[in-house]
C-alpha positions as CSV (number, residue, x, y, z in Angstrom):
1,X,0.0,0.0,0.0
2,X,1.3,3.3,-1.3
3,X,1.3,6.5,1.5
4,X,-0.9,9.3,0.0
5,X,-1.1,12.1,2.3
6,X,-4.5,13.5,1.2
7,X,-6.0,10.8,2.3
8,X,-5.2,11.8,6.0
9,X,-5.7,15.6,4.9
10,X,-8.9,17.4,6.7
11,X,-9.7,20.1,3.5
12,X,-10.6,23.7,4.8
13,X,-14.3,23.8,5.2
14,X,-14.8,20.1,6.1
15,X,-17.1,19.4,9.0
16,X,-15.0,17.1,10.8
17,X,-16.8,13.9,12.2
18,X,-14.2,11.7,14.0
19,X,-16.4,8.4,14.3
20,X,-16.1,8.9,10.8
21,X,-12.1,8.9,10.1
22,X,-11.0,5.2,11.3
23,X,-8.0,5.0,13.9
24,X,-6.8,1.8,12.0
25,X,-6.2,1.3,8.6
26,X,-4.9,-1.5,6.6
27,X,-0.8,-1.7,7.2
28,X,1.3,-0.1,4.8
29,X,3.5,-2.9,5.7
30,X,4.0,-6.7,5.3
31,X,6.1,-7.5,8.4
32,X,8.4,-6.0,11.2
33,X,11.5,-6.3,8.9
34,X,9.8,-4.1,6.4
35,X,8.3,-1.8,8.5
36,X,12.1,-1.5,9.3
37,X,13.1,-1.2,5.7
38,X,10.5,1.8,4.9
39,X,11.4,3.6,8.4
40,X,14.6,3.5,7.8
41,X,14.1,4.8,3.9
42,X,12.2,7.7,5.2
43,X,14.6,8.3,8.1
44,X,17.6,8.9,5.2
45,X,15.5,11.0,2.9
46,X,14.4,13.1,5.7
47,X,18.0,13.6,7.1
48,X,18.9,14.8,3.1
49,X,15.7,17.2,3.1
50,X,16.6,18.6,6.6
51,X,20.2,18.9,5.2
52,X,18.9,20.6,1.9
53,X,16.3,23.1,4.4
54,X,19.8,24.3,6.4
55,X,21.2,25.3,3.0
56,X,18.8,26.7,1.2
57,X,17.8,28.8,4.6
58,X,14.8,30.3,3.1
59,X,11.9,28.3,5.0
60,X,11.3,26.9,8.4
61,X,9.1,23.8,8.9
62,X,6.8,23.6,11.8
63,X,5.8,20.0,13.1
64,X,2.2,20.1,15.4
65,X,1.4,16.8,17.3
66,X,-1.9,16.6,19.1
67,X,-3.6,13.8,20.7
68,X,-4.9,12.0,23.8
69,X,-2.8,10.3,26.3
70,X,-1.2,7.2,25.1
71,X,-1.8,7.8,21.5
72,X,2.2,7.7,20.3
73,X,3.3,11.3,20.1
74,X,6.9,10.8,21.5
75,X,7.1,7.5,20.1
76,X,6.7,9.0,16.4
77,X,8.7,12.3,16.9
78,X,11.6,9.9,18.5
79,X,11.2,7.8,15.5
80,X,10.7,9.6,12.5
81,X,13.3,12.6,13.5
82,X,16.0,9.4,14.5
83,X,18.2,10.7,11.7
84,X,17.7,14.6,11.7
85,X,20.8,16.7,12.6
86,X,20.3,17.7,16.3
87,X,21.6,21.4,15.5
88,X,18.9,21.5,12.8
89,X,15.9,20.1,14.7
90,X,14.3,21.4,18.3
91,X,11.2,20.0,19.9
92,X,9.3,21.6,22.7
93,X,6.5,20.5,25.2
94,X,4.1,22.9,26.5
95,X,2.3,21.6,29.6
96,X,0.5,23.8,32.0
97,X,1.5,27.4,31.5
98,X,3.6,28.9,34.4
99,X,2.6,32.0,36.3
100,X,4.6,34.2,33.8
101,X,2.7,32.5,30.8
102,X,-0.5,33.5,32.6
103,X,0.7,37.4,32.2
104,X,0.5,37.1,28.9
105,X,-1.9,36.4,26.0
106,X,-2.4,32.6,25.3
107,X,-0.2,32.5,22.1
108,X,2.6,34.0,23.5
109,X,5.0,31.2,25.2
110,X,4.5,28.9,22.0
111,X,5.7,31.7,19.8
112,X,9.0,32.3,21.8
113,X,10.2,28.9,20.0
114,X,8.8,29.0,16.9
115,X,11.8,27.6,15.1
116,X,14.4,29.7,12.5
117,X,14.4,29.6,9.0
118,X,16.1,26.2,8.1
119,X,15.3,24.6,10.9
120,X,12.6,22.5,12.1
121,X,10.1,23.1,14.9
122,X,8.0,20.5,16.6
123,X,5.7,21.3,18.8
124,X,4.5,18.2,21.6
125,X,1.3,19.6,22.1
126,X,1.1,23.8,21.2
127,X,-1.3,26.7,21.9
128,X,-4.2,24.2,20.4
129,X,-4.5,23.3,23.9
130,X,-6.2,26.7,24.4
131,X,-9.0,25.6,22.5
132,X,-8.6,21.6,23.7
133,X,-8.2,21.2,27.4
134,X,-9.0,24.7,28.6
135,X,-12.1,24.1,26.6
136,X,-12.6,20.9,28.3
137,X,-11.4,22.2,31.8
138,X,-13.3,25.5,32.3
139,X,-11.3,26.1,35.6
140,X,-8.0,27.3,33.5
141,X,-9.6,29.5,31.3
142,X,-10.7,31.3,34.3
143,X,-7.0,31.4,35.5
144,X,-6.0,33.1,32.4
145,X,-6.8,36.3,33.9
146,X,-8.7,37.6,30.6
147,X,-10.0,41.5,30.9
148,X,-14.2,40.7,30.7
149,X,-15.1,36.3,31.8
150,X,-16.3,35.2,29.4
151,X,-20.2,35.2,29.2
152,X,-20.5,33.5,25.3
153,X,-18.4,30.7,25.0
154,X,-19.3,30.2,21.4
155,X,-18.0,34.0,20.3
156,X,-14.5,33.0,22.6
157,X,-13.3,29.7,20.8
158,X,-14.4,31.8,17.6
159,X,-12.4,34.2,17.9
160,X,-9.4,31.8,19.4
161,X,-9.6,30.0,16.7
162,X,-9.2,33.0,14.2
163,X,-6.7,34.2,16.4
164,X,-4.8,31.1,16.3
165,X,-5.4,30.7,11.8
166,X,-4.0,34.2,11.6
167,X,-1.1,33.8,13.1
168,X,-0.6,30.7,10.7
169,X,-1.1,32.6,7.9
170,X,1.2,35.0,9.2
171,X,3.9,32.6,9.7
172,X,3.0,30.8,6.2
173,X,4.0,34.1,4.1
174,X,6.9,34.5,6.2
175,X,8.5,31.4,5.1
176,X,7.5,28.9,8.2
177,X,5.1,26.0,6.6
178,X,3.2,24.2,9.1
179,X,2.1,20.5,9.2
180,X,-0.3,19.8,11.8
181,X,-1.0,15.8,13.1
182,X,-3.7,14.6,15.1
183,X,-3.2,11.0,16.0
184,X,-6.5,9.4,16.3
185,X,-6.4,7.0,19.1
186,X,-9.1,4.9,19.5
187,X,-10.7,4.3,23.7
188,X,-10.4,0.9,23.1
189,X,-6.6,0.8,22.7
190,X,-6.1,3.9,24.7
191,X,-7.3,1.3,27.5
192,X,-5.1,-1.6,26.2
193,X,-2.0,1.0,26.3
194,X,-2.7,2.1,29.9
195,X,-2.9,-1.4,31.3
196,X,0.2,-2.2,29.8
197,X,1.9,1.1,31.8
198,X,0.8,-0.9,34.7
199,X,1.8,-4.3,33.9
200,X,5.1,-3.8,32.5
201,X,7.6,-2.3,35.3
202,X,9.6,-0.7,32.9
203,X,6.5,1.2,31.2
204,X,5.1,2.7,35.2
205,X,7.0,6.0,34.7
206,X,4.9,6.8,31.7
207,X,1.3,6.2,33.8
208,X,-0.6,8.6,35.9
209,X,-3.6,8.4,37.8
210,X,-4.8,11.8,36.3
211,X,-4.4,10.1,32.8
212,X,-7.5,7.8,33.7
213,X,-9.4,11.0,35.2
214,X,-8.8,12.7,31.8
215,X,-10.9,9.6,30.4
216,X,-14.2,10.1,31.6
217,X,-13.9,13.6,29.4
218,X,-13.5,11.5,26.1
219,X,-16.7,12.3,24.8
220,X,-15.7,16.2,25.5
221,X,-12.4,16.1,24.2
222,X,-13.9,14.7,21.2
223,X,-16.3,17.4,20.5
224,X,-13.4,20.0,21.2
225,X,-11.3,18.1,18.6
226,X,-14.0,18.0,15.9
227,X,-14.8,21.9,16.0
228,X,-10.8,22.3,16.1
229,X,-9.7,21.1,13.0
230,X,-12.9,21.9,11.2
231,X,-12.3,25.6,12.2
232,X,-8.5,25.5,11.5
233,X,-7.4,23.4,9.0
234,X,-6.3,24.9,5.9
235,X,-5.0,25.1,2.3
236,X,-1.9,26.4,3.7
237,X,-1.4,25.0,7.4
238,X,-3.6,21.8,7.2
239,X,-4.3,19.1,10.0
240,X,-3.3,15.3,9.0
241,X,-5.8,12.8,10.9
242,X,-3.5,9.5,11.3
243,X,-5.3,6.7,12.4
244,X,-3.1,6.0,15.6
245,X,-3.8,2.0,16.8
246,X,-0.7,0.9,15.0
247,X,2.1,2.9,16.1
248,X,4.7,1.8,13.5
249,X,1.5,2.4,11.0
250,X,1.2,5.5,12.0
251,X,5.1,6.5,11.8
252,X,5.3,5.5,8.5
253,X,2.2,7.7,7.8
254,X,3.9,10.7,9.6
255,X,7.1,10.8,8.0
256,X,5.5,10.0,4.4
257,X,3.2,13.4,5.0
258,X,6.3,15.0,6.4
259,X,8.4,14.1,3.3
260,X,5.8,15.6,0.7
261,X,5.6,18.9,2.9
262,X,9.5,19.4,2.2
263,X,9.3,18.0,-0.8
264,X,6.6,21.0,-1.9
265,X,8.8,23.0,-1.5
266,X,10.9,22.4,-4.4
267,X,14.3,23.3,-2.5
268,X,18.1,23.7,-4.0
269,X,21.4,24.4,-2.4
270,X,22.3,27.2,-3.2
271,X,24.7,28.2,-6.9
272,X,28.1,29.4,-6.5
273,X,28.3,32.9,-8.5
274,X,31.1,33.5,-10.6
275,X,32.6,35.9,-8.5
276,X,32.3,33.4,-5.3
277,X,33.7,30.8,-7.8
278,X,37.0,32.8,-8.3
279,X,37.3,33.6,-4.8
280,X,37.1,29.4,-3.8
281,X,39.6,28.9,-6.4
282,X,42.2,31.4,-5.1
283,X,41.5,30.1,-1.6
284,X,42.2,26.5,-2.7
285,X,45.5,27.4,-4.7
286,X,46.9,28.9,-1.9
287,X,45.9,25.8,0.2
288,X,47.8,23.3,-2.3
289,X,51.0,25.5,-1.7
């Protein structure tokens, strides 16, 4: 089965109903060896685009991951970006904001690391969770210290979410393309994933008793999703819905849709002018004596 990337694409204007986009699809893979084989494959080309971005230094690539708990977020950015150049590459992780986050408004601490141009960004959950868990959780709006509460909730995510799809657009004619993913985890295996936190000794770090507390809000977190990438997936800064049950599925899907994004962008090194040319070859003849 051949990766196409539209296939996972939500087009601006859809009305996105996720019981409607499955969370497993049919393997793009035969067998662990050549789920391996293709990993690897997009690993190497990914290292040469990442290579080719530095060079050319005229864009920046942004990388969004959002999703439950459990769904494979630091699984597939540890595993796709394997073979990226460290100096080229910086992820960040945005949790609750801090005191000093609170001062300010709620897109602020996310764009203090937006990444250069040549490099790439990835964002482990990103200001999305303005409009995701502080929509679920009511109590950290309220701590957001905003001028007037807010009476109208629908008029507040409306105008987050233009809020949030201008500053994409912003970033988009400045150079920085941005490639959002939501991996769609089903409850079923979110379930499956948690139980084996608990069984396997060597997996208990990663589990939290909040994490099942954040379960009985599925249904909510659902509806906030939906009205999410409906509102804010575009032509330019689209969301990718990857069906998330099989993690190494849903690696290969990633760093296939990440490979056309840098591949749209039809980049080349840079050509040597004449001029530069001359200068090279006067450095290197007074190297060889």
């Amino acid at each position: 089965m051949k990766i196409s990337s539209k296939d996972f694409r939500v087009r601006e204007g859809d009305d996105v109903d996720l019981k409607k986009w499955p969370t497993m699809v049919d393997p793009v893979y035969k067998s662990k060896e050549q789920y391996h084989e293709l990993l690897t494959d997009h690993v190497a080309r990914l290292s040469s685009q990442q290579q080719l971005l530095y060079a050319s230094n005229r864009h920046a690539i942004l990388l969004v991951f959002q999703a439950m708990d459990a769904a494979g977020k630091d699984g597939a950015i540890r595993h796709v970006m394997s073979g990226v150049n460290p100096q080229g590459c910086q992820v960040f992780s945005f949790k609750h904001p801090s005191p000093t986050e609170l001062q300010h408004d709620f897109l602020w601490r996310t764009t203090r690391d937006l990444p250069e141009r040549g490099r790439i960004g990835i964002f482990n959950r990103s200001y999305y969770e303005e409009v995701l868990i502080v929509r679920v959780h009511r109590d950290i709006l309220l701590s957001e210290g905003l001028p007037d509460a807010p009476h109208d909730d629908k008029d507040l995510w409306h105008d987050r979410y233009r809020s949030i799809s201008n500053l994409e657009r912003h970033l988009h004619v400045n150079g920085t393309r941005i490639v959002k993913f939501f991996l769609h985890l089903s409850k079923e295996e979110q379930r499956k994933r948690f139980l084996a936190r608990i069984d396997e000794p060597e997996k208990n770090w990663k589990f939290s008793a909040a994490d099942v507390e954040e379960r009985k809000f599925w249904k909510h977190y659902m509806e906030a999703y939906e009205e999410c990438l409906s509102a804010t997936s575009t032509k330019d800064s689209p969301w990718y819905v990857v069906p998330a049950d099989d993690k190494e599925n849903a690696r290969l899907i990633v760093s296939q849709i990440v490979l056309d994004a840098l591949d749209d962008l039809k980049m080349s090194y840079p050509e040597t002018t004449p001029a530069r040319r001359r200068e090279l070859l006067t450095i290197r003849k007074g190297l060889e004596a």
